[in-house]
N, C-alpha and C positions, 0 to 999 in steps of 0.2 A: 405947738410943735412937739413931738414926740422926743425924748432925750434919752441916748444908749451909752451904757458906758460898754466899752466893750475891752478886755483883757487878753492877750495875747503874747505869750512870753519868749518865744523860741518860731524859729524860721518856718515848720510846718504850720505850725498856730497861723502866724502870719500869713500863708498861703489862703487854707483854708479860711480863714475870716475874712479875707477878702473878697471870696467866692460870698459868703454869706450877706457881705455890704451889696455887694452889687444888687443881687434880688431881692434884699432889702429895701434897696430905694426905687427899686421896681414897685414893690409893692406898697411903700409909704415914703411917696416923693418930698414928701416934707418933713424930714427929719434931721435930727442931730444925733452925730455918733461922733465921739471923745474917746481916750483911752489908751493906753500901751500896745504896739505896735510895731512893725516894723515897716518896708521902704513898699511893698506891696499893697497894704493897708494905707499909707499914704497916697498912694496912686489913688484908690477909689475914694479920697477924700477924705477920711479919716482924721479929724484933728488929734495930734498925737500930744498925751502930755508928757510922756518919759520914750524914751525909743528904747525897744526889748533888748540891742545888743547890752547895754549895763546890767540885765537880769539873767540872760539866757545860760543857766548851769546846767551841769546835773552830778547827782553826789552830795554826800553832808562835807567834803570836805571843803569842794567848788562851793555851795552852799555860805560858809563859813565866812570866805574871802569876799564876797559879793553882798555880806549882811548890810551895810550901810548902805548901799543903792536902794534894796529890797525894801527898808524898813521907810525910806525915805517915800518911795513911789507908796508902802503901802497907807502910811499916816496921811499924805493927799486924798489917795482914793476913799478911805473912812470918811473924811472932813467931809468932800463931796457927798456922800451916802448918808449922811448924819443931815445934810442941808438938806434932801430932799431933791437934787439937783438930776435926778434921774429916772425917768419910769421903768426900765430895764435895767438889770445888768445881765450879759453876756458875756461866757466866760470860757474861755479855750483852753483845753488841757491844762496845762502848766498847775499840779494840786497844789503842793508847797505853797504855790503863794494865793491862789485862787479860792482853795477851800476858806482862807484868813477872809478874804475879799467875797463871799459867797453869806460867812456870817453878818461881815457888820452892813450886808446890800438886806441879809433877812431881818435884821435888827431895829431896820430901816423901814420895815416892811413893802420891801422893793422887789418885785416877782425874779428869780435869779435861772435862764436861762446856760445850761453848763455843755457846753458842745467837747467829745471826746473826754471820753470816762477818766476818772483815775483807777488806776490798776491796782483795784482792791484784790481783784482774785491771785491776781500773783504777792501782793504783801500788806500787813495793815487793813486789813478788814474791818476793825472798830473804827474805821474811820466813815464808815456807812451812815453811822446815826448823825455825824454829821451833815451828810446827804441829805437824808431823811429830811431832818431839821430843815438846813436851808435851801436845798435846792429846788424849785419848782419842775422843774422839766430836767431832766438829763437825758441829752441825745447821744446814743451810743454808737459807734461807728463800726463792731465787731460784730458777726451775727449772735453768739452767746450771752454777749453783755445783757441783752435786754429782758431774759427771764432769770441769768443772773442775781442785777438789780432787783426785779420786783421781788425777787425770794426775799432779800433784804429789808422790804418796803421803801423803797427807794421807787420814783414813778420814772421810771424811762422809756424813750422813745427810740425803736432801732431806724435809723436812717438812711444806712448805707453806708460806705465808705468813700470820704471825699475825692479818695485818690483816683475814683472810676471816671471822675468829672476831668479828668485832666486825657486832652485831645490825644488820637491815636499818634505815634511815632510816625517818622517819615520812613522808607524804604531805607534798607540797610545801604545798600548803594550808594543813594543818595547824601543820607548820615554820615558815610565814610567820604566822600567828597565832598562836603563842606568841613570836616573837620582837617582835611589835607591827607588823609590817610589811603593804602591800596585799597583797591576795592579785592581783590585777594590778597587770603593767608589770617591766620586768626586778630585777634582784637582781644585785649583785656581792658576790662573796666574798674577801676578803682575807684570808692567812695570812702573816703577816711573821717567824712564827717564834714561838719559846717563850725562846729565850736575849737576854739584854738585849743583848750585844752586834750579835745578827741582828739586834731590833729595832733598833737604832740605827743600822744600816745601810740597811737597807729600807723601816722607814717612811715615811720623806721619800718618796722616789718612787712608794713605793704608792701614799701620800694622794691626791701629786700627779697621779698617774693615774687613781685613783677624782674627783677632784676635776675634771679633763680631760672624761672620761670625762659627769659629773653637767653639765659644759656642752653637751656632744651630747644627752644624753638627759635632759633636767630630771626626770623621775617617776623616776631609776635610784634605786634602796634600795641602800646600802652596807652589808656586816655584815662585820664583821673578829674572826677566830678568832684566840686564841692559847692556849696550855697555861700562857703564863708568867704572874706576879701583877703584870702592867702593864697599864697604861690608858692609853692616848692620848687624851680627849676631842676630837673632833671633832662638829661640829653636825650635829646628825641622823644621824650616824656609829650603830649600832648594834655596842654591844661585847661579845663572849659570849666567856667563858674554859670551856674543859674539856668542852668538845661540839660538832666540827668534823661529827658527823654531823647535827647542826639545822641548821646553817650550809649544810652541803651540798645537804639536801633542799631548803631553800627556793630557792639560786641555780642561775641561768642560764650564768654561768661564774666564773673565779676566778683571780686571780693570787697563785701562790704558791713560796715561797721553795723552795730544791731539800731533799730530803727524802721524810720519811714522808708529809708531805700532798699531795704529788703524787698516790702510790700513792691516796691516801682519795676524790681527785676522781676517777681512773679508774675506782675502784670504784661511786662512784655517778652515775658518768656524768656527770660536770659538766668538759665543756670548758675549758681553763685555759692559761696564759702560766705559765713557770717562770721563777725569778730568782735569782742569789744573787754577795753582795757580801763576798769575804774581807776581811782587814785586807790590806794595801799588802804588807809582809814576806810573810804568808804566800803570797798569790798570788804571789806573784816565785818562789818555790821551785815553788808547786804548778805553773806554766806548764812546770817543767823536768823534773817526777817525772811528770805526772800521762801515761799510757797511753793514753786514753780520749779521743775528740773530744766527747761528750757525757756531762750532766750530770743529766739527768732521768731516771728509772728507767723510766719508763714507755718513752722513747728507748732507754734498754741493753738492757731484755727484749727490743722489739721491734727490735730493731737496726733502727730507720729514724728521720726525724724528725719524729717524729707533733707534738708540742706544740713551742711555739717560745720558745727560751732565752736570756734575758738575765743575760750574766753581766759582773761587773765596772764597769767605765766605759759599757757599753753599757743599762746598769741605770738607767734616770730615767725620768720621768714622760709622756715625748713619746711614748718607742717604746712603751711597757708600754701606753700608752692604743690607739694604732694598732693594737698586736698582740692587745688585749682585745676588739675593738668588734666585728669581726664574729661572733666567739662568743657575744654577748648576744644574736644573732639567730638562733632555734632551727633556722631555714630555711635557715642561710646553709652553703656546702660549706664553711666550715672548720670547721664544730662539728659538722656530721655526718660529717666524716672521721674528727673524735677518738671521734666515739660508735662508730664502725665500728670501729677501731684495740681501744677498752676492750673491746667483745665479747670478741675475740681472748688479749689481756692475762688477764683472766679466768679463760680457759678454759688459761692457762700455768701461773697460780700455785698449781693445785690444789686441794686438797678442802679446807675448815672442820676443824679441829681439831690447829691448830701447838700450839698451847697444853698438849695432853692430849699429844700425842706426845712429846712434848720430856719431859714427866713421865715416861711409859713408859720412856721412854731411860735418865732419871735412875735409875729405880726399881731397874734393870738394871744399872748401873753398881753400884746401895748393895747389891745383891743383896737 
């Protein structure tokens, strides 16, 4: 029997690696896959040996506070890797801890399958030759990545982007009557994040901008997505965990933290404001490493700047609300700019089935 470790540190990871399990065991009904994960990754069987909420940071300051879980899962995973206990490892974003887990699987001489790049081009570029080094395959999920990488000599493979794998939304209609909401009058969408400490950074000003926002337009419907197990109670606030595609079919635009839900609103064409608030320490560093003037992805693919970015102290309730209001209005040129731009976006990130390729890859590696 074939034996996968597989690595997944944060709730996209977990998505996306679950997609990969599945056509995985399509294609090698007799296997074993082990590893860090989360409740998704369990569903497709997955034996988990750490579960990713004790990992899932981001920042050196988050980073800091979470070192003793980190170092704990990652002296397991070596141990395993050192015994030989595995023909594959498979390894989903998460660098920080992955790239550690990528050497002692090469060290091992364990073929090291690396799904979604780390973002060398935006900071940390010498961090390539450790690519180089250990990584056997890296599946890149961005169209650039992949002649990126080879400039580097790094061998990767462009896949497509998982998130094309995820089923079309329902009718707006319909999405605004399962969530209890009018089927007229606008809709805003709030994603403040899935990690408690985003939310604790963002919510305040989201509220406060949806709340701004409900003073301009008194019939606006609020619905606030997260993946994480928290609840802000706000009046009339509508709150939905684990389905940002209902969220999205029903609203008009959306302000959301920087991430994967950026990409989820381009995808279904919902106009949106981007945001995101580090801890104090780590922004002090990231100002000095980071490559990059922008922070939205839908901004990196299309190298211009389509949605508009609050980042840090620029992040409260005043600008988020100005930079939201004309996007509630499906007439107005700033949300038919962004529907123009997602066409485009789209038609970059390539065909439906990252999910199955990435297995194929895998298959190939286990022979």
């Amino acid at each position: 029997m074939k034996r996968v470790l597989l690595v997944a540190g944060e709730p996209s990871a977990d998505s996306y690696g679950a997609e990969v399990v599945r056509n995985l065991k399509k294609l090698i009904p007799e296997i074993s896959i082990e590893g860090i994960g989360g409740d998704r990754l369990t569903a497709e069987g997955m034996h988990i040996l750490q579960h990713m909420d004790s990992l899932s940071v981001m920042g050196l300051a988050e980073a800091i506070t979470s070192a003793p879980a980190h170092f704990h899962a990652l002296r397991r995973i070596r141990r395993n890797l050192a015994g030989s206990r595995y023909d594959l490892a498979l390894l989903i974003d998460y660098p920080g801890f992955n790239l550690k887990v990528a050497k002692a699987a090469a060290a091992s001489q364990i073929p090291v399958l690396y799904y979604v790049a780390p973002q060398l081009w935006a900071w940390n570029e010498q961090r390539s030759k450790n690519l180089k080094r250990d990584v056997t395959i890296l599946a890149v999920v961005l169209p650039f990545e992949q002649p990126y990488f080879e400039r580097l000599g790094v061998t990767a493979k462009f896949v497509g982007h998982p998130l094309l794998d995820v089923p079309a939304p329902p009718a707006q209609a319909s999405a605004r009557h399962a969530l209890g909401i009018a089927e007229q009058g606008p809709v805003l969408a709030l994603f403040p994040g899935s990690r408690r400490f985003e939310i604790e950074r963002l919510w305040g000003p989201f509220k406060d901008a949806a709340l701004r926002l409900r003073h301009r337009i008194p019939d606006l419907a609020v619905v606030v997505a997260t993946l994480g197990n928290f609840r802000l109670p706000v009046d009339d606030f509508v709150w939905l965990r684990d389905d940002p595609s209902l969220v999205l079919a029903a609203a008009d635009a959306a302000i959301c933290k920087s991430g994967t839900s950026v990409l989820q609103c381009a995808l279904t064409d919902t106009p949106m404001v981007v945001a995101y608030k580090f801890h104090p320490l780590s922004y002090f560093f990231a100002r000095r490493l980071v490559r990059i003037d922008r922070i939205a992805l839908v901004n990196l693919i299309l190298e211009d700047s389509i949605v508009p970015e609050l980042i840090q102290d620029a992040v409260d309730g005043a600008a988020l609300a100005n930079a939201t209001l004309p996007l509630l209005d499906p007439d107005h040129e700033a949300a038919a700019k962004q529907r123009r731009a997602f066409t485009e976006l789209k038609q970059l990130l390539g065909r439906p089935g990252a999910g199955l390729r990435v297995a194929e890859l895998a298959a190939h590696l286990l022979g």
